[in-house]
C-alpha positions as YAML, in Angstrom:
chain: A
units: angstrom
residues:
- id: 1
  name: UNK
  ca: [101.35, 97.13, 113.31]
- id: 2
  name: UNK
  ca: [100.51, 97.73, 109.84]
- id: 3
  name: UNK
  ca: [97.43, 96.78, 108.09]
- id: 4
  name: UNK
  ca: [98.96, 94.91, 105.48]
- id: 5
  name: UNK
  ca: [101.19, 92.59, 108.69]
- id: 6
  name: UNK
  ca: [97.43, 92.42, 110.42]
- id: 7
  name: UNK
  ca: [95.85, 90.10, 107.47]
- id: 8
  name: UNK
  ca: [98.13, 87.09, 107.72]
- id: 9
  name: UNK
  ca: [97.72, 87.38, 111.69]
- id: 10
  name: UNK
  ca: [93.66, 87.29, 111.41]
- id: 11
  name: UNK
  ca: [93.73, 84.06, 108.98]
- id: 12
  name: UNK
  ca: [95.83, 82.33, 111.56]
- id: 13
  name: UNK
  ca: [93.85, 82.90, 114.25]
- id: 14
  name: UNK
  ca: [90.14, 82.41, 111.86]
- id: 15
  name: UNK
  ca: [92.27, 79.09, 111.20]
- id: 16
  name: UNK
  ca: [92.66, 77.72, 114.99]
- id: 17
  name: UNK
  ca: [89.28, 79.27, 115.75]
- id: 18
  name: UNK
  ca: [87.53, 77.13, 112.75]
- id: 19
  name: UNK
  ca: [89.83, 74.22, 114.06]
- id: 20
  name: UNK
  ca: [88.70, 74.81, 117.98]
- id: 21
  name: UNK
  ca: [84.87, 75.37, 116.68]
- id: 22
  name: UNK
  ca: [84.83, 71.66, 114.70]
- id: 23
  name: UNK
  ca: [86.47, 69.94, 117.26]
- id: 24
  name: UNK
  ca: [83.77, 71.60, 119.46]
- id: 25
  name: UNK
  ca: [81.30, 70.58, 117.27]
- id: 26
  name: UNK
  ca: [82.66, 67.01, 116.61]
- id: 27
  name: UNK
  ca: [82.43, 66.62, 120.28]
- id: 28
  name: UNK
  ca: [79.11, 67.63, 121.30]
- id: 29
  name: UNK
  ca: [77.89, 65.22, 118.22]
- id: 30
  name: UNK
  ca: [79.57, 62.55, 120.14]
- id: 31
  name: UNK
  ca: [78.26, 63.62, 123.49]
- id: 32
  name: UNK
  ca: [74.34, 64.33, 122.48]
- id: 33
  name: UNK
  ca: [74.10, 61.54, 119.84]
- id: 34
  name: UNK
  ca: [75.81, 59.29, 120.28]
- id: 35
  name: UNK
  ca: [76.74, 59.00, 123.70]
- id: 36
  name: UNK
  ca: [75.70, 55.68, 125.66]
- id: 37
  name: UNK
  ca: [72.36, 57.70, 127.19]
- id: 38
  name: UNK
  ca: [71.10, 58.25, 123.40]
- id: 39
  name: UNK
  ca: [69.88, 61.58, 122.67]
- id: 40
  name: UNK
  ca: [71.20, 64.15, 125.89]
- id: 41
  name: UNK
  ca: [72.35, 67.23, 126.26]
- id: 42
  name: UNK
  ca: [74.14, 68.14, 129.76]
- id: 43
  name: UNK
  ca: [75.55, 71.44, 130.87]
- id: 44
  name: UNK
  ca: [79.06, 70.04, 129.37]
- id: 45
  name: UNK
  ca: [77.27, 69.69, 126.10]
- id: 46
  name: UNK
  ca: [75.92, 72.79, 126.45]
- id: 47
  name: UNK
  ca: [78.79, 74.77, 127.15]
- id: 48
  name: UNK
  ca: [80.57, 72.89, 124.14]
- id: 49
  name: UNK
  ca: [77.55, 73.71, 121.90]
- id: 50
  name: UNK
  ca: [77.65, 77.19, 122.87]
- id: 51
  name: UNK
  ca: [81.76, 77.78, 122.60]
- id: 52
  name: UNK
  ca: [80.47, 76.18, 119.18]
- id: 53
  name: UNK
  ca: [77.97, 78.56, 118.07]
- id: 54
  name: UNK
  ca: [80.53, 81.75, 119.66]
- id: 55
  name: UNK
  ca: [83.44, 80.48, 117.41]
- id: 56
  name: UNK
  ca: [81.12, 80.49, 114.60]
- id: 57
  name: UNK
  ca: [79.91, 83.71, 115.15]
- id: 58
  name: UNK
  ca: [83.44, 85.03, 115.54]
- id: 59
  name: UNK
  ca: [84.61, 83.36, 112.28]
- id: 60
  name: UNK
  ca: [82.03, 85.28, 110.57]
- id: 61
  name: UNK
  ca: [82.64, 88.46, 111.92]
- id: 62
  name: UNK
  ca: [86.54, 87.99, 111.47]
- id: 63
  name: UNK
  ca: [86.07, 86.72, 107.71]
- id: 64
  name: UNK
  ca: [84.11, 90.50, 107.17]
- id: 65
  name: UNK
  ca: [87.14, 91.82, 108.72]
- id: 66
  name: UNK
  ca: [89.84, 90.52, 107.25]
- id: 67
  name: UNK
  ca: [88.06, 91.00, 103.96]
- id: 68
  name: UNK
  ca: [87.58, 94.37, 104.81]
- id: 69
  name: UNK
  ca: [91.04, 95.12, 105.83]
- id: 70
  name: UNK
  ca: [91.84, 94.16, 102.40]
- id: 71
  name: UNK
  ca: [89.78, 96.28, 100.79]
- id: 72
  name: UNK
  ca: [91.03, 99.35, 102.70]
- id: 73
  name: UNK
  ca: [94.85, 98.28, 102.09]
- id: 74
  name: UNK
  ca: [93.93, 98.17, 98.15]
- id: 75
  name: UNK
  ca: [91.93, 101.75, 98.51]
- id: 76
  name: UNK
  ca: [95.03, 103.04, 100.65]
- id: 77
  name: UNK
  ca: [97.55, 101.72, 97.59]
- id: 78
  name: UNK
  ca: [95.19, 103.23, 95.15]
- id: 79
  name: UNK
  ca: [94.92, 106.61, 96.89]
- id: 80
  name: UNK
  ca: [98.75, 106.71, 97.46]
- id: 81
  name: UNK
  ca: [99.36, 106.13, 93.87]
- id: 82
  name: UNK
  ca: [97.16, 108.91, 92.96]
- id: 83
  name: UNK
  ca: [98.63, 111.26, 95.64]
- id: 84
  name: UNK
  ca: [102.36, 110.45, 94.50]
- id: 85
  name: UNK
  ca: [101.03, 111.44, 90.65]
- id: 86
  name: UNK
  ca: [99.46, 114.40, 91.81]
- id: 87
  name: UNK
  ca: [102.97, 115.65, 93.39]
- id: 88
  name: UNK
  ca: [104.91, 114.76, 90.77]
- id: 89
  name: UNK
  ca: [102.00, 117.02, 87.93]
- id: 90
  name: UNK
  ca: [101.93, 120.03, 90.95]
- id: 91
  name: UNK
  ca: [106.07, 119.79, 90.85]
- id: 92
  name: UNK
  ca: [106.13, 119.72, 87.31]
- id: 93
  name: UNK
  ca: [103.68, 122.36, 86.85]
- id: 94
  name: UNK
  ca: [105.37, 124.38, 89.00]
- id: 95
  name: UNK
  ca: [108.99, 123.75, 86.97]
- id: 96
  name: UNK
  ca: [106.95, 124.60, 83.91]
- id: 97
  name: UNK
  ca: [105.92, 128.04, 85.66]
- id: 98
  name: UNK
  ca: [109.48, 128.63, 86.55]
- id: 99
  name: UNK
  ca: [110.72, 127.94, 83.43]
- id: 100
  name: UNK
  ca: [113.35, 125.39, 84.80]
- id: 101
  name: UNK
  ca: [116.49, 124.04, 81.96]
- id: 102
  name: UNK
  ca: [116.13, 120.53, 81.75]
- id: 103
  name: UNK
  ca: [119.30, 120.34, 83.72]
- id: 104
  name: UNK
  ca: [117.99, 122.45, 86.99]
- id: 105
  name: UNK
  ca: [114.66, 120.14, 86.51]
- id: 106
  name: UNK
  ca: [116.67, 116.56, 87.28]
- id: 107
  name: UNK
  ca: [119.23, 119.05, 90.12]
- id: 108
  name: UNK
  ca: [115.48, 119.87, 91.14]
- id: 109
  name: UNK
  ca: [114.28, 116.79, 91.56]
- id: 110
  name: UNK
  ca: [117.52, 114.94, 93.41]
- id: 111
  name: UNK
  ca: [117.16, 117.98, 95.51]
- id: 112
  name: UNK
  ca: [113.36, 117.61, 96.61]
- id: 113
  name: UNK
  ca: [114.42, 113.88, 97.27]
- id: 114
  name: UNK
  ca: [117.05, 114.75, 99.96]
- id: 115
  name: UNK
  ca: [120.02, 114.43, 98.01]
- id: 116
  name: UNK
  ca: [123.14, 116.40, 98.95]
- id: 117
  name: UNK
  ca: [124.98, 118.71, 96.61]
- id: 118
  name: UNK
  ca: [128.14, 116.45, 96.33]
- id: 119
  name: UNK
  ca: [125.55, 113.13, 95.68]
- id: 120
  name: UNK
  ca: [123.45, 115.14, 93.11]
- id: 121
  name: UNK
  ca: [127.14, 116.28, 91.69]
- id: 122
  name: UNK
  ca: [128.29, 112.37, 91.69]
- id: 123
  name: UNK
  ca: [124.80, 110.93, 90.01]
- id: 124
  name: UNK
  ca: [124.59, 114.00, 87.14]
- id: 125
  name: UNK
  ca: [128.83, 113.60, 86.56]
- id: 126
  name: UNK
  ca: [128.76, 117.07, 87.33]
- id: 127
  name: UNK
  ca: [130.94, 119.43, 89.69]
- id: 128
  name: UNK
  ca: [129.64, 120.32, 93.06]
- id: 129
  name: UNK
  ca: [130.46, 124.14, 91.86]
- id: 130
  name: UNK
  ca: [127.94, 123.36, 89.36]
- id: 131
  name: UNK
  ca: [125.49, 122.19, 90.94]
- id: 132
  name: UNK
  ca: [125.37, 124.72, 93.55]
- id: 133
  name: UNK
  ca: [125.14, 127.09, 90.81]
- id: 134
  name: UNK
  ca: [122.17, 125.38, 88.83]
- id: 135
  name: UNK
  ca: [120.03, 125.13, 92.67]
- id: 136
  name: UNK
  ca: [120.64, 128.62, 93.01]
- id: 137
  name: UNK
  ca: [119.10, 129.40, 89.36]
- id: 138
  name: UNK
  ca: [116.28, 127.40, 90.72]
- id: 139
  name: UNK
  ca: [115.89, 129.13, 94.21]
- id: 140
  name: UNK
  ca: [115.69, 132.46, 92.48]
- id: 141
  name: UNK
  ca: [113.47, 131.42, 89.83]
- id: 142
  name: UNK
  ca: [111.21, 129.59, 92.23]
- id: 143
  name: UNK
  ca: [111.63, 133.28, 94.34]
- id: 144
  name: UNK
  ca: [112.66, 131.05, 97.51]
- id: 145
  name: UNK
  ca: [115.72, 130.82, 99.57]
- id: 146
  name: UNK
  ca: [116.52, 127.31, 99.86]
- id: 147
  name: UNK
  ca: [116.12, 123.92, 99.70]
- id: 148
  name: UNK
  ca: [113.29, 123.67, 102.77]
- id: 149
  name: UNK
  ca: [110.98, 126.55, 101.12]
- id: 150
  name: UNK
  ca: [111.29, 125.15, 98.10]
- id: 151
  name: UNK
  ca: [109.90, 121.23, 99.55]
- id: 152
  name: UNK
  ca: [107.56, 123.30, 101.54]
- id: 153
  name: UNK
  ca: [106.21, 125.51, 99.38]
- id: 154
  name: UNK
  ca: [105.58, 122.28, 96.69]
- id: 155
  name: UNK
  ca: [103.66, 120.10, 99.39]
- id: 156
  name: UNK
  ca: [101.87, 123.55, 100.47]
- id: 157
  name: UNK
  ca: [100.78, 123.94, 96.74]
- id: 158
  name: UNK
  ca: [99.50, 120.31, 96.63]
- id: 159
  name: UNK
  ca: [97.63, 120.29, 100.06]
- id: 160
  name: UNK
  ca: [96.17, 123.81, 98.79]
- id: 161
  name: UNK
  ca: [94.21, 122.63, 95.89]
- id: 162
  name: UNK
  ca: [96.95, 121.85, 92.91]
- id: 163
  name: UNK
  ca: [95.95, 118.98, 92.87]
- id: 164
  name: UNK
  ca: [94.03, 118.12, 89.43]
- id: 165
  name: UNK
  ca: [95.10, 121.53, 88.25]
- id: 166
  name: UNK
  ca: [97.26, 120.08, 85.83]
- id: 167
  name: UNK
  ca: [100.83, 122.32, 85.26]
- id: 168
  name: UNK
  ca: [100.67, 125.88, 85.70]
- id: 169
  name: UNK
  ca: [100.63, 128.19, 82.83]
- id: 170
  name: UNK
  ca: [104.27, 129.14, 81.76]
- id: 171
  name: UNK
  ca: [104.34, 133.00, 83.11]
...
């Protein structure tokens, strides 16, 4: 289960635990004050007091977590934000460095994204001919032999430093 399905899940059950905790509480008030003995406390009361004081506690605790949980899922958007820029400067530094045509830069990027030939032919109103051509310009440029060295050799030059490095000088 994700972190982000977790949170709703925790306030529902911090919910019937703050609901169990005053009715708990609302009991034992009942019981020890006002019960037809005066002031008394039994082992019922007791036990009620102390489910009371346990709820409480785990309210508490739960509240932390649930607001840390959101504090992680906001650092974990954050961080994937900053990762997904970071590709897309290493990529483009890296089309910079090859000295890519604006058209083998979008044939490129469909291609990095999965796209086959005759759907990156269909989106650029292109021929598949064409397009075949244009990834081969880029496979010899990039001095790789197809479309899985290419993806691997990008996410290679992220995960070895790239990142921050801004675009690579044009060679």
């Amino acid at each position: 289960m994700r972190t982000n399905a977790k949170i709703p899940l925790i306030g529902a059950v911090i919910l019937l635990q703050a609901f169990a905790a005053v009715f708990f509480l609302n009991d034992v008030f009942w019981d020890v004050y006002l019960g037809p003995l005066g002031f008394h406390i039994d082992g019922h009361a007791a036990v009620e007091i102390m489910a009371a004081v346990v709820l409480a506690v785990a309210i508490v605790l739960e509240v932390r977590l649930l607001q840390a949980l959101r504090a992680e899922g906001r650092r974990m958007a954050r961080d994937l934000e900053i990762a997904r820029g970071q590709l897309a400067k290493v990529i483009e530094g890296e089309f910079s460095r090859w000295r890519l045509s604006p058209a083998e830069r979008e044939v490129a990027w469909l291609a990095i994204k999965g796209f086959p030939i005759a759907e990156i032919a269909r989106i650029r109103g292109a021929r598949e001919g064409t397009v075949k051509a244009q990834l081969n310009s880029l496979y010899r440029k990039a001095g790789v032999s197809g479309r899985t060295e290419l993806v691997s050799g990008l996410v290679e030059g992220l995960l070895d430093g790239g990142v921050g490095d801004g675009p690579a000088d044009a060679a």
